[in-house]
N, C-alpha and C positions, 0 to 999 in steps of 0.2 A: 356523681358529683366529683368524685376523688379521680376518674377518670379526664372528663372535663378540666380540672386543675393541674391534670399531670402534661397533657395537650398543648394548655395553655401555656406551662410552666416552657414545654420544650419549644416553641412556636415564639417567645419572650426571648430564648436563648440563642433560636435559628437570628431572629431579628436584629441582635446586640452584636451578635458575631460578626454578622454580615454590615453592621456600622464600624464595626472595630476592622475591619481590612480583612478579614477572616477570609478564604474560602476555601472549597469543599469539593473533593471527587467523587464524580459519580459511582452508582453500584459498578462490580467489577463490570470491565465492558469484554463481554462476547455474545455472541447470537448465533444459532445453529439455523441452517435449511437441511432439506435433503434435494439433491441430485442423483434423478434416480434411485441407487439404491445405497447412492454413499451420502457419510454424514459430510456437510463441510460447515465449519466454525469459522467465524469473522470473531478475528481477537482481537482488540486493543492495542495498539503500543503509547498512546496518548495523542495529542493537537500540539501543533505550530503554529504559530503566527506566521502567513507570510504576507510579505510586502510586495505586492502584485504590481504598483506604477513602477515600480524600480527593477522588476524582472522581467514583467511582460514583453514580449515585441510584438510590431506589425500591430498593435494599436495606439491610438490617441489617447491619454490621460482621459479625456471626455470621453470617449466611448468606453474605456474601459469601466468609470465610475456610472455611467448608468446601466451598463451589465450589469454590474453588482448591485446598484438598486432596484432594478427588474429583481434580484432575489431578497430583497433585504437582508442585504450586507454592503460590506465598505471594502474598500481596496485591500485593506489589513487584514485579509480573511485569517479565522482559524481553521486548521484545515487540518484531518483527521492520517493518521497514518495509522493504515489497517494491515494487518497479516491473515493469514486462513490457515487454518489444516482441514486436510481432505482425509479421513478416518471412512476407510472401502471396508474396514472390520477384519483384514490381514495387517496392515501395518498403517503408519500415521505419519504424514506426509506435509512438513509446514512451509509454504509459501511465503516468501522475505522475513525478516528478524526483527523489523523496526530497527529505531537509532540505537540501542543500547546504551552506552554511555556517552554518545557525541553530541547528543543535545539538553543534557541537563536533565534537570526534571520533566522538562516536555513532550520528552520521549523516555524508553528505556520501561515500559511497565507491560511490556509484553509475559514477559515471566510470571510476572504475579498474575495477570490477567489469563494465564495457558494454566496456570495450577488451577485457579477458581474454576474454568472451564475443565476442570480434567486431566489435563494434559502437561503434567510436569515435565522438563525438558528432558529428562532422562529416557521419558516413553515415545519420543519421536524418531523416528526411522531415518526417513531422509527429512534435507532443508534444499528449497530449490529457491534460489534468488533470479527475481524477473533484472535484476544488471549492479552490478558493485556501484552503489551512492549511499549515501551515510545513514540515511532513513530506510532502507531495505537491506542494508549487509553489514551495519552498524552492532546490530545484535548476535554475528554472529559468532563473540567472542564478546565475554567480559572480565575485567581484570587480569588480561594477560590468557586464560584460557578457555578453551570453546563452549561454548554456551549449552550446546549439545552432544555430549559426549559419546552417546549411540549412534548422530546421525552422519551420514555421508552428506556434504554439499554440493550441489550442483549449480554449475556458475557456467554460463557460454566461454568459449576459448577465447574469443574476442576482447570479454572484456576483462580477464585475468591477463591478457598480453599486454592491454593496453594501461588496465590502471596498478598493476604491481609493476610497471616499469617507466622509470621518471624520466627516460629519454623522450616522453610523450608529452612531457609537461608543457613541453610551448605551446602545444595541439588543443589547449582548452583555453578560453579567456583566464587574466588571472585572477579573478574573485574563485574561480572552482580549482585552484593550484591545493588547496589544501586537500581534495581529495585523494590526491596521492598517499598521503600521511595518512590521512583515514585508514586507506583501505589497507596498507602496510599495516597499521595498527591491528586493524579487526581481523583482516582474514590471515595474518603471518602463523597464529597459534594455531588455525585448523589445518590449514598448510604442513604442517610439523607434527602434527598429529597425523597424519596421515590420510585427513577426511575429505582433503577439497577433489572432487572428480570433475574436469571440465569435459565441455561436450562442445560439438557443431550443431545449430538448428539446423536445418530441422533435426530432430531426437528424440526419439520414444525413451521417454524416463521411467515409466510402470507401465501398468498392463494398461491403466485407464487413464495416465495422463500422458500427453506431447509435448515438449517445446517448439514452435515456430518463430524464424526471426521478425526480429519489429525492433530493428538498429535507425539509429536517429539520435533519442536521445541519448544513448550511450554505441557506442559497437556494439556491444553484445545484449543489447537488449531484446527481450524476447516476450511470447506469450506464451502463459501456459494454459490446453484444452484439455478440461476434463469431458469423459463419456463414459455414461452409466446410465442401461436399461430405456435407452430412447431421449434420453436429455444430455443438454449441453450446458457448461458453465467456460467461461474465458476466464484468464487470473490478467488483470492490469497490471502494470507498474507504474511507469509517467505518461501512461498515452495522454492521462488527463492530470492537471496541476491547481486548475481552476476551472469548474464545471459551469458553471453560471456564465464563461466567456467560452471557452472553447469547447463548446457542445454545439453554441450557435455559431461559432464561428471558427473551424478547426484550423485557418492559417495562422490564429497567434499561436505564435512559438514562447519559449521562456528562456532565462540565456543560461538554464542549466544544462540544454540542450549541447553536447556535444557536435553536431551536425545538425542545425537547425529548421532549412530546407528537407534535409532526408526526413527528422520529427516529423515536418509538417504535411509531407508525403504519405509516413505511415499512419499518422493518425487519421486522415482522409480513408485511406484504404480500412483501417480496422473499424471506423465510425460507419461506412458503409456497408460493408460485412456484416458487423455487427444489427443494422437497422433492417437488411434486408435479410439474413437468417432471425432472427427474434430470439436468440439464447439467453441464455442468462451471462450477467458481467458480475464478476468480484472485483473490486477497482479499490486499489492500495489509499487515494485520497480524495475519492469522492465522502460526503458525510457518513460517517460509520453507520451500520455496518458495511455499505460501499455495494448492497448487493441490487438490482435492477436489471433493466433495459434500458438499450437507447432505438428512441423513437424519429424519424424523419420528420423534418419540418421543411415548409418551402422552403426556406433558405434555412442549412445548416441540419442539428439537430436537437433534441433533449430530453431528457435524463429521466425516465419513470423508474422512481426508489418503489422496490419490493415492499407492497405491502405487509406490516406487522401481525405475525402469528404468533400467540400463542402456544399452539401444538407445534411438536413436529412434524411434520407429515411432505409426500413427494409434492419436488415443487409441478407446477403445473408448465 
């Protein structure tokens, strides 16, 4: 009885809260697979809103909004900004930073989300950014110093030439002129510390990951493949922004796209790749934990999310 009343008492309280404007974060967010025989964690940094009729290109207001009701959603999607660490069991290896402090509370929970899982920032090795935007190298510095003080980051030459230097600034539309400032902000303190190590893709960055280029939406944008014991996993960054339209349809572009046409290029090339080898994708803003395949459709493609496991065990 006393149980029952306690249930009720808190189920009275979820109810009132949630009439008073209240709301509430989920349990900490990450999710472990295995690859092979390394562990990889899908971390949290939090959700955005974004405003997909106003960024979208290369569709119709009308086609973009029955995309999104084919998923049940709206143009306003919220939209997941994931990081990983690959932990091979020598050293721990995290994949983008989320926003840190540049989106407010909507980002920036990567931290708390890497301790819950494990992985306080002091235990990670290296940090590898798939291209400097404020949602994946956002984190890599907070309050003026680096977020991870053990680790070396690794950024393409490309896009450390191109966004730590403001003679580039005419080279973007100006709604993305702020990213300059951004990326001075976040990456200046690793820089100074002596952590930031740029590279050319292709680049073997550990024994079982690569960089390969996938410039488009940034210069320096890249993929990262892991391989371990007969399995494959890819690290996304922007090949996808909105899955529910550009899975089926990989020439919309978005106008974060620094080189729009090249985006629309490589995303054709990696969406194919991808559908015709069958690996596994970590994808930075498809629904957390972002892990799947992508499957071939007569026209275009879409998205099978990794079924939820319990155990850990190798993926298949």
């Amino acid at each position: 009885m006393k149980t029952a009343l306690f249930l009720f008492s808190l189920l009275s309280l979820s109810a009132s809260a949630f009439a008073d404007g209240f709301t509430y974060q989920q349990a900490p967010g990450y999710y472990r697979m295995m690859v092979g025989k390394v562990e990889v964690t899908a971390v949290s940094d939090g959700t955005v809103v974004v405003p997909l009729k106003k960024l979208l290109t290369n569709i119709t207001p009308e086609a973009l909004t029955q995309r999104m009701a084919e998923a049940s959603m709206t143009p306003d999607a919220e939209t997941s900004i994931n990081a990983f660490v690959v932990n091979n069991g020598k050293e721990r290896v995290l994949i983008d930073t989320g926003a840190g402090e540049l989106f407010g509370d909507k980002g920036g929970h990567l931290i708390e989300n890497l301790r819950a899982a494990g992985y306080p920032p002091e235990s990670i090795d290296k940090v590898l950014l798939t291209h400097i935007h404020a949602d994946h190298s956002g984190g890599v510095s907070l309050k003026g110093k680096p977020s991870f003080p053990n680790a070396k980051v690794f950024v393409e030459k490309k896009d450390v030439d191109f966004w730590l230097n403001p003679a580039h600034m005419n080279d973007v539309e100006e709604s993305q002129r702020h990213t300059f400032k951004e990326s001075q902000q976040t990456m200046e303190p690793a820089i100074k510390a002596g952590l930031v190590q740029a590279f050319t893709a292709p680049s073997r960055i550990t024994a079982d990951i690569q960089a390969l280029p996938a410039a488009g939406h940034t210069p320096g944008s890249v993929l990262y493949v892991l391989e371990s014991d007969g399995q494959k996993m890819v690290f996304w960054g922007d090949i996808i922004h909105a899955e529910a339209v550009q899975m089926p349809e990989p020439r919309v572009a978005i106008h974060f796209d620094v080189d729009q046409a090249q985006a629309v290029k490589t995303r054709e090339r990696v969406l194919a790749d991808a559908a015709q080898q069958g690996y596994w994708i970590a994808a930075a803003h498809i629904a957390f934990p972002g892990f799947g395949h992508v499957k071939k459709e007569v026209e275009g493609y879409r998205w099978a999310a990794a079924n939820y496991s319990r155990q850990l065990k190798p993926a298949l």
